[in-house]
PAZAPA-4460 file (N, C-alpha, C; in steps of 0.05 Angstrom, whole numbers, plus 32768, in hexadecimal, padded with zeros to 4 digits):
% residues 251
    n_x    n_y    n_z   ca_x   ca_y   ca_z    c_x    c_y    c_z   seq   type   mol
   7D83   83C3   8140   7D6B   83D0   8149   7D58   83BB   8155     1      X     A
   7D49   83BF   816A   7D39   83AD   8179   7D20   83BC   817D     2      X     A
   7D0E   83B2   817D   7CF4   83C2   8185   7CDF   83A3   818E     3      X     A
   7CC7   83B7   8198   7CB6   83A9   81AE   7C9C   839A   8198     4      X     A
   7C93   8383   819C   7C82   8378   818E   7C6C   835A   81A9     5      X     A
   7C53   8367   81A0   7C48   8350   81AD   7C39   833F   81AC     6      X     A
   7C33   8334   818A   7C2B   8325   817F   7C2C   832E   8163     7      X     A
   7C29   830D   8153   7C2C   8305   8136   7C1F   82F0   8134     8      X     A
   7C0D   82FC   8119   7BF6   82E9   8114   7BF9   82E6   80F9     9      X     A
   7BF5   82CA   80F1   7BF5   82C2   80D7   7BE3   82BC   80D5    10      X     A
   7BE0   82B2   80B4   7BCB   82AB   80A5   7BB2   82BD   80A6    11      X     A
   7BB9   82DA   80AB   7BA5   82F1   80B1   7B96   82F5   8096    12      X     A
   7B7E   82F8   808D   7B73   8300   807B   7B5E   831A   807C    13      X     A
   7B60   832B   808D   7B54   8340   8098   7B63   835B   8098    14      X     A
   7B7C   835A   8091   7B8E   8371   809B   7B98   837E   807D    15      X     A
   7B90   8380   8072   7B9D   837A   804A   7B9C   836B   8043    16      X     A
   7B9F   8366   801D   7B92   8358   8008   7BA4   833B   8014    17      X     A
   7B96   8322   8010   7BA6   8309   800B   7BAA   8302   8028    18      X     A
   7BBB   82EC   802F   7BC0   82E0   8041   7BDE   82ED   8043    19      X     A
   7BDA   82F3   806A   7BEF   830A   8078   7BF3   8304   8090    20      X     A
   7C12   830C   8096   7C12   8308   80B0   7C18   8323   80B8    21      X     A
   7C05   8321   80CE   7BFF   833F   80E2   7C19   834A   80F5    22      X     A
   7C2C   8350   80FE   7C39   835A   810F   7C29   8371   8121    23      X     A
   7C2F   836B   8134   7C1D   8382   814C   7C30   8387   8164    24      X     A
   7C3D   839B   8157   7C53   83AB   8167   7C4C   83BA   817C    25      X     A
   7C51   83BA   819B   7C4B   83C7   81B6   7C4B   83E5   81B3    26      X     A
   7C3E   83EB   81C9   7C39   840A   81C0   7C28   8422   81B4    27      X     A
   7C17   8431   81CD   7C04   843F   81B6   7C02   845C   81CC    28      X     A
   7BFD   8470   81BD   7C03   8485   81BE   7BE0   848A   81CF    29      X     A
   7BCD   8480   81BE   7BAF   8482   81C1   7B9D   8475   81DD    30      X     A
   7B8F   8479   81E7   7B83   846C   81FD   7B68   8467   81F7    31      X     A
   7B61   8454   81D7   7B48   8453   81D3   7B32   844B   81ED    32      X     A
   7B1A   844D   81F4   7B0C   843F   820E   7B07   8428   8209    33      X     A
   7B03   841E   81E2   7AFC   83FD   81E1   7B0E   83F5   81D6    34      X     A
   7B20   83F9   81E0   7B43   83E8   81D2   7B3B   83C8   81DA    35      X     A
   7B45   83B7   81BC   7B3F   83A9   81C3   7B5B   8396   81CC    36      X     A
   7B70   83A9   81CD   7B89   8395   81C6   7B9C   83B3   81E1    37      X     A
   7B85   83AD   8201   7B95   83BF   820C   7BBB   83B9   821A    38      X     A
   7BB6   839C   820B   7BD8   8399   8217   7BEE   83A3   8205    39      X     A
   7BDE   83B2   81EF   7BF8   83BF   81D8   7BF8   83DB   81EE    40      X     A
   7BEF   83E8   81FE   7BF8   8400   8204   7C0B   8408   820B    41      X     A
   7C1F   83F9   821A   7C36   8403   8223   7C47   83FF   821C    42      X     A
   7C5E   840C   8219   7C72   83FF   8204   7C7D   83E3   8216    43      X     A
   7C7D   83EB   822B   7C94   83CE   823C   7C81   83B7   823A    44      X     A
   7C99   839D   8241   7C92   838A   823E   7C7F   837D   825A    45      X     A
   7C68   8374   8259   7C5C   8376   8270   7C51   8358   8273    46      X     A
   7C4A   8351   828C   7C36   8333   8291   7C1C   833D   8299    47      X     A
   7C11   8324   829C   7BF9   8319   829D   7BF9   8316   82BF    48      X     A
   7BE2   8317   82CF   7BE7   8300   82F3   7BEF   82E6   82EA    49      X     A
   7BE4   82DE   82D5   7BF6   82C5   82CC   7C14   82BA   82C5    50      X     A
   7C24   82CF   82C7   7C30   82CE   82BF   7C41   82D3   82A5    51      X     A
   7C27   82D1   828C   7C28   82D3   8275   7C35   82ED   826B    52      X     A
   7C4E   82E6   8260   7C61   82FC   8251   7C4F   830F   8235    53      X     A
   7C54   832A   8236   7C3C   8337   8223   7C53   834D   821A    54      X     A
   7C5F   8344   81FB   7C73   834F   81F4   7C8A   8344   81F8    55      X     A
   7C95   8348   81E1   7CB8   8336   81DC   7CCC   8354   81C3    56      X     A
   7CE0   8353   81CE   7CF3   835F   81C6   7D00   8355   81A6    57      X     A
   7CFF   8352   8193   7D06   8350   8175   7D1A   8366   8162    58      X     A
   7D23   835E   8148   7D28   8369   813B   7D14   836A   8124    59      X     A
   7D1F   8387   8115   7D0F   8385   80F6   7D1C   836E   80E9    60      X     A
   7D2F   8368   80EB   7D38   834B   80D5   7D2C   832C   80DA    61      X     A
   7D29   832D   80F6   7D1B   8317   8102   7D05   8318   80FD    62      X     A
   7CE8   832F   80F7   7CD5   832B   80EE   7CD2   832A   80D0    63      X     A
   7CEA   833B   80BF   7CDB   832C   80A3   7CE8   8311   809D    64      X     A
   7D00   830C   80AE   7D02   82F0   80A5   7CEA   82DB   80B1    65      X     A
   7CDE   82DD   80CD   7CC6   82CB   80CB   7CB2   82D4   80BE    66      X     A
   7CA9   82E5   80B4   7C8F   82EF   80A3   7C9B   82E5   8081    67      X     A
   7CB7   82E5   807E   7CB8   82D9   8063   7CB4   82AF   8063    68      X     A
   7CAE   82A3   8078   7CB3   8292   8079   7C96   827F   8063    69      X     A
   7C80   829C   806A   7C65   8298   805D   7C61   82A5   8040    70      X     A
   7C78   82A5   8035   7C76   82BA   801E   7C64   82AE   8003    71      X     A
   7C6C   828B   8004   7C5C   8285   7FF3   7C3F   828F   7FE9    72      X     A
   7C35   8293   8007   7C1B   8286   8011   7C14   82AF   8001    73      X     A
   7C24   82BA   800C   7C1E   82D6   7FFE   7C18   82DB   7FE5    74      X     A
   7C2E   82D2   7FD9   7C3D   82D4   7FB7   7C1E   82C4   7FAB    75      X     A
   7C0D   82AC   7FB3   7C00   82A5   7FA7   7BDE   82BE   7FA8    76      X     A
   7BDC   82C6   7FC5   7BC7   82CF   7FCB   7BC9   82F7   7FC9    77      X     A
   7BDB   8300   7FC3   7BE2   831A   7FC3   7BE3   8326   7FDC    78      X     A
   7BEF   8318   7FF0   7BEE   831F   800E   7C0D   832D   8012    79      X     A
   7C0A   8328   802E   7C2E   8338   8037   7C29   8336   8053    80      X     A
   7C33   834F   805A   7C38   8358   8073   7C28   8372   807F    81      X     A
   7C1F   836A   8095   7C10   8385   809B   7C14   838C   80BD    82      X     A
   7C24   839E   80C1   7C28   83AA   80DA   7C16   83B7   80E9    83      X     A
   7C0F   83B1   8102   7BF7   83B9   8112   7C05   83C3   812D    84      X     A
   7BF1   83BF   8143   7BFE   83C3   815F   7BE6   83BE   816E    85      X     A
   7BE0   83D9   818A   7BEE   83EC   8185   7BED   83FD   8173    86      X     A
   7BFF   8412   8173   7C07   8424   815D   7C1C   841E   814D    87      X     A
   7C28   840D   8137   7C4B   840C   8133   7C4E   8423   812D    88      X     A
   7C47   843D   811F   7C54   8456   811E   7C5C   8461   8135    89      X     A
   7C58   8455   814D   7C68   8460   8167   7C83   844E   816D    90      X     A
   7C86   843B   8157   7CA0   8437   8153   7CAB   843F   813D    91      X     A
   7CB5   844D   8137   7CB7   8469   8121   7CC7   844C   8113    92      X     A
   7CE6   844B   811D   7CF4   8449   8107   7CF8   8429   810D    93      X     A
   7CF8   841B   8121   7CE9   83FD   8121   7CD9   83FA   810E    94      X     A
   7CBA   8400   810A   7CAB   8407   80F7   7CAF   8407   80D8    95      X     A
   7CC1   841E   80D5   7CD3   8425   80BA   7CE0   840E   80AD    96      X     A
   7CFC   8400   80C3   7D0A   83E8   80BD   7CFC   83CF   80B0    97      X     A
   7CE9   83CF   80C5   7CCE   83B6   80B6   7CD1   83B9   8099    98      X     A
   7CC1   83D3   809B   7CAD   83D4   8086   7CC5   83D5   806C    99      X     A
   7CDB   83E0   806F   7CF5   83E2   8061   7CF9   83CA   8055   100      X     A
   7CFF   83B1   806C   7D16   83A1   8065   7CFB   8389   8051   101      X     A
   7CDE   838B   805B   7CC9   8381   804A   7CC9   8389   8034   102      X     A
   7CC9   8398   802D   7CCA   83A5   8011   7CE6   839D   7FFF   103      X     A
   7CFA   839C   800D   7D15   8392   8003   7D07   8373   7FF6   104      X     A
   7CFD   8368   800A   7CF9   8342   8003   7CE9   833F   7FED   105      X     A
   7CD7   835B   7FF0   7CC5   834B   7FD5   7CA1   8350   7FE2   106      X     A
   7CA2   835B   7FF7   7C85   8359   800C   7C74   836E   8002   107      X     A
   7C5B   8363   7FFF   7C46   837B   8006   7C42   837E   801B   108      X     A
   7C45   8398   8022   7C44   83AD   803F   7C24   83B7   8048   109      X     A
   7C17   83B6   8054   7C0B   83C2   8064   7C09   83CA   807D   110      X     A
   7BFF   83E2   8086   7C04   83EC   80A3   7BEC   83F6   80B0   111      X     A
   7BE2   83EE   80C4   7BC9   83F6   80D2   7BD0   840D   80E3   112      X     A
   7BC5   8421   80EE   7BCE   8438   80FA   7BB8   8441   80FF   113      X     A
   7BB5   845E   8116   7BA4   846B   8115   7BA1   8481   810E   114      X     A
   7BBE   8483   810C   7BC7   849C   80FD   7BD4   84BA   810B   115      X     A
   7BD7   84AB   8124   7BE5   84BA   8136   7BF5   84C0   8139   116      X     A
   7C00   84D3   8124   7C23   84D2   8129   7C30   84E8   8121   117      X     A
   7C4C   84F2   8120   7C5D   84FF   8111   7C52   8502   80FF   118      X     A
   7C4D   8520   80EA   7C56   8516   80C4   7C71   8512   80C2   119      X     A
   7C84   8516   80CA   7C9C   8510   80C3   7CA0   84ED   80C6   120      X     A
   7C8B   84D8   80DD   7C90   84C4   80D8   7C80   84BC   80C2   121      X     A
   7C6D   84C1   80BA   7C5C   84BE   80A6   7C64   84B9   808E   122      X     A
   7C77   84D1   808A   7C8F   84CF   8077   7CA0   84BE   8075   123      X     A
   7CAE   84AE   808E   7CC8   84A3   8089   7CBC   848C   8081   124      X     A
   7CA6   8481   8081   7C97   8469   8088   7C83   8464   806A   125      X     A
   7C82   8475   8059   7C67   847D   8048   7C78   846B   802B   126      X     A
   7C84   8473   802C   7C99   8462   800D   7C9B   8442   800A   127      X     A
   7C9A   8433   8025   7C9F   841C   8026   7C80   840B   802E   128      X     A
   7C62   8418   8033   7C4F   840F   8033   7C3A   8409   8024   129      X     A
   7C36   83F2   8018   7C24   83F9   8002   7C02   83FD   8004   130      X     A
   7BFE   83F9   801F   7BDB   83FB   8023   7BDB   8407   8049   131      X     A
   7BCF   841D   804B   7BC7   8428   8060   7BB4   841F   806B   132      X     A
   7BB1   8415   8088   7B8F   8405   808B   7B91   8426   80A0   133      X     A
   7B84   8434   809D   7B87   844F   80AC   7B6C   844B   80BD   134      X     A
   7B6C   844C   80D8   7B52   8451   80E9   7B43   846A   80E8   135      X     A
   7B2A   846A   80E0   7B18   8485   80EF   7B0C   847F   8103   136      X     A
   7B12   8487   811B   7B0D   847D   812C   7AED   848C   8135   137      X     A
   7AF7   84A8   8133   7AE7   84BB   8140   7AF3   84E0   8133   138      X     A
   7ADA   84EB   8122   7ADE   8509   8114   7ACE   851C   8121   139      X     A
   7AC7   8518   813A   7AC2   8527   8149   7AD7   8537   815A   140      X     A
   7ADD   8548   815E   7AFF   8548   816D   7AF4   8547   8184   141      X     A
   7AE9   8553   8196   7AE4   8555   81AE   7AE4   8536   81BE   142      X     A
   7AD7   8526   81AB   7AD0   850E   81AF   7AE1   84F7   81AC   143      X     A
   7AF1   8501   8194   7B14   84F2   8198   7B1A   84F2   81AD   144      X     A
   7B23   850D   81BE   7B32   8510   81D1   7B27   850D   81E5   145      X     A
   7B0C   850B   81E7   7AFD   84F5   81FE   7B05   84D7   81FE   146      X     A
   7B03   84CE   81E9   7B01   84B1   81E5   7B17   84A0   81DE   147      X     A
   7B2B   84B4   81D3   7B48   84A7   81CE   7B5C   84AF   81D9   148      X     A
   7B56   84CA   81EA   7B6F   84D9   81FC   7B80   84E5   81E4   149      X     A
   7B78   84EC   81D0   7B98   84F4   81BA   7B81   850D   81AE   150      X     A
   7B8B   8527   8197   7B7A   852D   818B   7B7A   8527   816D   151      X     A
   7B5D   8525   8161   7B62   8524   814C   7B6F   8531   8131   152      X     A
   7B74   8542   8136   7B88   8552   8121   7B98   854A   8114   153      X     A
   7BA8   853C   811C   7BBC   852D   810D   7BC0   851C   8101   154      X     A
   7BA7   850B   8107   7B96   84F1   80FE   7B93   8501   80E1   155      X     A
   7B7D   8518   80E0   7B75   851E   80C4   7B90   8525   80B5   156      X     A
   7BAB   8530   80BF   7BAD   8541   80B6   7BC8   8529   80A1   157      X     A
   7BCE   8514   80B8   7BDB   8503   80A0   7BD3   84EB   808B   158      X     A
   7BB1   84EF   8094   7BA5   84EA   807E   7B9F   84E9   8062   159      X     A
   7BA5   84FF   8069   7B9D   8514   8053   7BBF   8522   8047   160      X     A
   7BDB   8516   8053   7BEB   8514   8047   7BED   8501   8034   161      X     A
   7BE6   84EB   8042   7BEE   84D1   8030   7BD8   84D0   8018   162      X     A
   7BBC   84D4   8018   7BB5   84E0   8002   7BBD   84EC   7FE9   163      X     A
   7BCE   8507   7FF4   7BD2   8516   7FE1   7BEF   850C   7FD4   164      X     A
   7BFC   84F8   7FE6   7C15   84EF   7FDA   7C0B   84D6   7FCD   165      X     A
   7BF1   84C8   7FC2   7BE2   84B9   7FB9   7BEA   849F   7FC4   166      X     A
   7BE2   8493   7FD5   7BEC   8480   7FEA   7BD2   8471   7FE8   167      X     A
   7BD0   845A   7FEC   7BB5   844A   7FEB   7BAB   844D   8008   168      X     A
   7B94   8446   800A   7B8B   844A   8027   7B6C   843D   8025   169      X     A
   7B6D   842A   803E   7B56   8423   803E   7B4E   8429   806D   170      X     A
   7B3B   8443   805B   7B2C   8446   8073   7B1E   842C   8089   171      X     A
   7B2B   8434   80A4   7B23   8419   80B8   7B0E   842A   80CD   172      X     A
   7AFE   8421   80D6   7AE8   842A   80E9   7AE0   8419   80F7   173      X     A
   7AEB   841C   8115   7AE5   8410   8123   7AC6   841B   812F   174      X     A
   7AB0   8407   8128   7A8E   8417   813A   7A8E   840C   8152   175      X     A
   7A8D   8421   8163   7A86   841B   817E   7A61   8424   8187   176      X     A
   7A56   8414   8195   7A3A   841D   8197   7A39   8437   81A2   177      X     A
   7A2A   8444   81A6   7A2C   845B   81B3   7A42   8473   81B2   178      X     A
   7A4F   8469   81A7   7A6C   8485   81A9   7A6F   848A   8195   179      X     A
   7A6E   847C   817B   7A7E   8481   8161   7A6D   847E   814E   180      X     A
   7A4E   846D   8152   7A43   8465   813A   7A25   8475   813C   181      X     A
   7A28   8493   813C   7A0F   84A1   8137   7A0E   84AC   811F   182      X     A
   79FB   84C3   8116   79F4   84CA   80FA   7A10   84D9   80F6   183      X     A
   7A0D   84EF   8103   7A2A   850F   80FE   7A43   84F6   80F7   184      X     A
   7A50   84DF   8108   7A65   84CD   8107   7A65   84CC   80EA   185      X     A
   7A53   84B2   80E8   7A54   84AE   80C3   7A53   84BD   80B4   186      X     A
   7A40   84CF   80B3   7A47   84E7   809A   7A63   84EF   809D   187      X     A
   7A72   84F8   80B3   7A89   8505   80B6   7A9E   84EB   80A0   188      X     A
   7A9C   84D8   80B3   7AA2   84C6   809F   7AA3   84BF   8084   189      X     A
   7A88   84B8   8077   7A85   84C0   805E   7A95   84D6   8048   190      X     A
   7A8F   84EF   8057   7A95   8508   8049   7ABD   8507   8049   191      X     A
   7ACB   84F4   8061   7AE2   84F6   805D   7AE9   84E1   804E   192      X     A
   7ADF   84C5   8048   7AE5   84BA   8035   7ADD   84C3   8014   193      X     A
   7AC9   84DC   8014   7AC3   84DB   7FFB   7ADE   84F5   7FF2   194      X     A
   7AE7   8500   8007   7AF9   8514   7FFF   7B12   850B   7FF2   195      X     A
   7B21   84FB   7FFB   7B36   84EC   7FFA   7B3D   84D7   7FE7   196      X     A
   7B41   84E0   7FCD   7B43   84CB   7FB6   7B50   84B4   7FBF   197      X     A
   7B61   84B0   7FCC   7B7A   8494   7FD7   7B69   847F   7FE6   198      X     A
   7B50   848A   7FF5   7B44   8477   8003   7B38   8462   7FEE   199      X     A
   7B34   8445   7FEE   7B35   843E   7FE0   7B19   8423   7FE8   200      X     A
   7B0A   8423   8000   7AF9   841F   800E   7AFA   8425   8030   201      X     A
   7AE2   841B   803C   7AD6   841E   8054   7AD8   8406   8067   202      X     A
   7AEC   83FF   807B   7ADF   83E3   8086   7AD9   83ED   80A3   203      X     A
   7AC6   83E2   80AB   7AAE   83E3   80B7   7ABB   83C5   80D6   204      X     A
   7AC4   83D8   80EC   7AD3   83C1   80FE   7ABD   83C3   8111   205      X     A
   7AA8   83B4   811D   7A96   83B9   812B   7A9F   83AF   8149   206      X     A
   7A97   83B7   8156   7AAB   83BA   8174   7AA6   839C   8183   207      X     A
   7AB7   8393   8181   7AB7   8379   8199   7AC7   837C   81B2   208      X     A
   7AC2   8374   81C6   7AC5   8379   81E2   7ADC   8365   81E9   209      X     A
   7AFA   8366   81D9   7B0C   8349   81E0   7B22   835E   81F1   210      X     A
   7B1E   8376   81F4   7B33   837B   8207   7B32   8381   8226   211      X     A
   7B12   8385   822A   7B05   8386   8248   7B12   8369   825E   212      X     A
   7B1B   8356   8255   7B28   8341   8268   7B4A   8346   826E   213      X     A
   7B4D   834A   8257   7B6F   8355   8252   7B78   836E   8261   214      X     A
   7B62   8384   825E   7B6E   839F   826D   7B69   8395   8292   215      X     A
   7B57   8380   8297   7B53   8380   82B7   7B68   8377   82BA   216      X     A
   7B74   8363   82A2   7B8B   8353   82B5   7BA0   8368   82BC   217      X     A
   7BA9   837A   82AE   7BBA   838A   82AF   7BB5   83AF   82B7   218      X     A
   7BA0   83A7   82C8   7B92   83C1   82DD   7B8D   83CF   82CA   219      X     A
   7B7D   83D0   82AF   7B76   83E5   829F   7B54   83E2   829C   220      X     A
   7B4E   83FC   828F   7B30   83F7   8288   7B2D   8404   826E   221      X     A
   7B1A   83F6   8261   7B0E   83FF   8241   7AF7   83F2   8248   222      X     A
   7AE7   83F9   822E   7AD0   83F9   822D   7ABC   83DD   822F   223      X     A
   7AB2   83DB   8247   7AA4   83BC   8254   7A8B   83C5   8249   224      X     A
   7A80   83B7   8229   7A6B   83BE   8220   7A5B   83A7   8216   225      X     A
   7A44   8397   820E   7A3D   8385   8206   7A4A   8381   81E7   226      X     A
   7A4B   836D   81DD   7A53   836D   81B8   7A38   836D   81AA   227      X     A
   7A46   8386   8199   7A24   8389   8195   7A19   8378   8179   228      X     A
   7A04   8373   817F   79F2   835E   8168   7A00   835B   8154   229      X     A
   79FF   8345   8146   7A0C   833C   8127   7A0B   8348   8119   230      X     A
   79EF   8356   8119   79E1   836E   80FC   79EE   8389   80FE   231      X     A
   79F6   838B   811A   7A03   83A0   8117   7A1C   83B0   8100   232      X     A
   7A2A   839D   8102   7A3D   83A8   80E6   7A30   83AD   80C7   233      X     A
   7A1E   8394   80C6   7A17   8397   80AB   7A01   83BA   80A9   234      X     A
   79E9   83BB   80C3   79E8   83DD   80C2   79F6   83EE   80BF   235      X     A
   7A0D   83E6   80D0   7A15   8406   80CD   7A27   840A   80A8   236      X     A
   7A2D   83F3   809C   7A34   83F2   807B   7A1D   83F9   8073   237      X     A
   7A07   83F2   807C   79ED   8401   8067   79F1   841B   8069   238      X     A
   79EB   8424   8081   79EA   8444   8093   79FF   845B   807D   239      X     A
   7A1F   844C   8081   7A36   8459   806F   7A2E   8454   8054   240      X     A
   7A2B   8445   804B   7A28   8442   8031   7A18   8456   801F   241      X     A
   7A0B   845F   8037   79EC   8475   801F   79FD   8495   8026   242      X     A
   7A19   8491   8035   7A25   84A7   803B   7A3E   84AB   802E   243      X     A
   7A48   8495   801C   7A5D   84A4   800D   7A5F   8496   7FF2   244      X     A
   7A6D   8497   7FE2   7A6A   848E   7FCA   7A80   8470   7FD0   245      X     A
   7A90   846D   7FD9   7AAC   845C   7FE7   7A9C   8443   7FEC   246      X     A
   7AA0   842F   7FDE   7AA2   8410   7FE9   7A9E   840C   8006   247      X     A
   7A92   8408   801E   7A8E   83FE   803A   7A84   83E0   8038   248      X     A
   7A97   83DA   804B   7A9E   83C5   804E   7AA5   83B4   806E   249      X     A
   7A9C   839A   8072   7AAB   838B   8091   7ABE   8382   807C   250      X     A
   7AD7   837C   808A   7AF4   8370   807C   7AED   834F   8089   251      X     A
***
């Protein structure tokens, strides 16, 4: 089995507990406007005008054997492995294999997503992960499907599977100024982390502008917006905070 991958980052401490290396597998179903990582969109392997290769062809055995190469560094700090993209649930069973043959070695699993997917991949995928970094991106639907091209429905709806199959989950929120971080947003917010016993906190991703150079090179557009003030993140954790009972948090 071979599947598409276009970067790996170690010594990650942002993505799950401990020191992790990130995999960020090609491919996304979603067309956020402030993606900040717009060269995961397509599945093929693509360049740069530079030349620069964006995406390499791999196996699942070739990534946990280099992700076990740091295991020490895990085993001491309670870290692992945490799969990103992109979307990896749009590599269903690439995805699966990972997360599979990790769990064989001994790895803590984590998987970032937006939650866009199959329940049936949800399922094949749900046994072998031990921490969900799940995005809310946007609980407005109208406004999803403005801003991400996908609808939300499905987002809540395998949310709220993995929930009820008691799955850990720590809610991710990306704030964008103007689109995502008004009053109705956060309460909506709030009220879905306080529903959901599995969520287990709030992290608070405040929007930085690192994919506006990346999508020109490769004729795309997202969101060309200023980065907004420093204080910004720590507001909008005050703002959530008086809105749900759930831990909020910057990771």
């Amino acid at each position: 089995m071979e599947g598409t991958i276009f970067n790996v980052w170690k010594f990650a401490t942002k993505d799950g507990p401990g020191i992790r290396t990130v995999v960020a597998l090609k491919g996304c179903p979603l067309r956020c406007v402030w993606c900040h990582s717009p060269e995961s969109w397509s599945y093929a392997i693509e360049k740069y005008p530079n030349g620069e290769t964006v995406g390499r062809k791999t196996t699942p055995e070739k990534i946990v054997e280099e992700v076990l190469r740091d295991k020490p560094f895990y085993d001491a700090s309670g870290g692992g492995v945490t799969l990103s993209g992109g979307e990896p649930l749009a590599q269903a069973a690439f995805c699966r294999e990972i997360l599979r043959l990790s769990k064989k070695a001994g790895l803590n699993t984590a998987i970032e997503t937006s939650g866009y997917a199959p329940l049936d991949v949800i399922e094949s995928v749900e046994q072998f992960v031990d921490l969900w970094l799940y995005d809310i991106k946007l609980l407005d639907s109208a406004k999803c499907l403005k801003y991400t091209r996908r609808p939300l429905a499905p987002v809540l709806r395998n949310i709220r599977h993995l929930n009820a199959s008691g799955r850990r989950i720590v809610m991710r929120c990306p704030m964008i100024p103007g689109i995502n971080d008004d009053m109705s947003e956060l309460k909506a917010r709030g009220a879905l982390a306080d529903e959901l016993d599995g969520v287990e906190a709030i992290d608070i991703m405040p929007y930085v502008p690192y994919g506006v150079d990346k999508a020109q090179k490769l004729g795309l557009k997202v969101y060309d917006a200023p980065h907004p003030p420093k204080e910004y993140g720590t507001e909008i954790v005050a703002r959530l905070s008086n809105l749900t009972r759930k831990n909020v948090r910057i990771p």
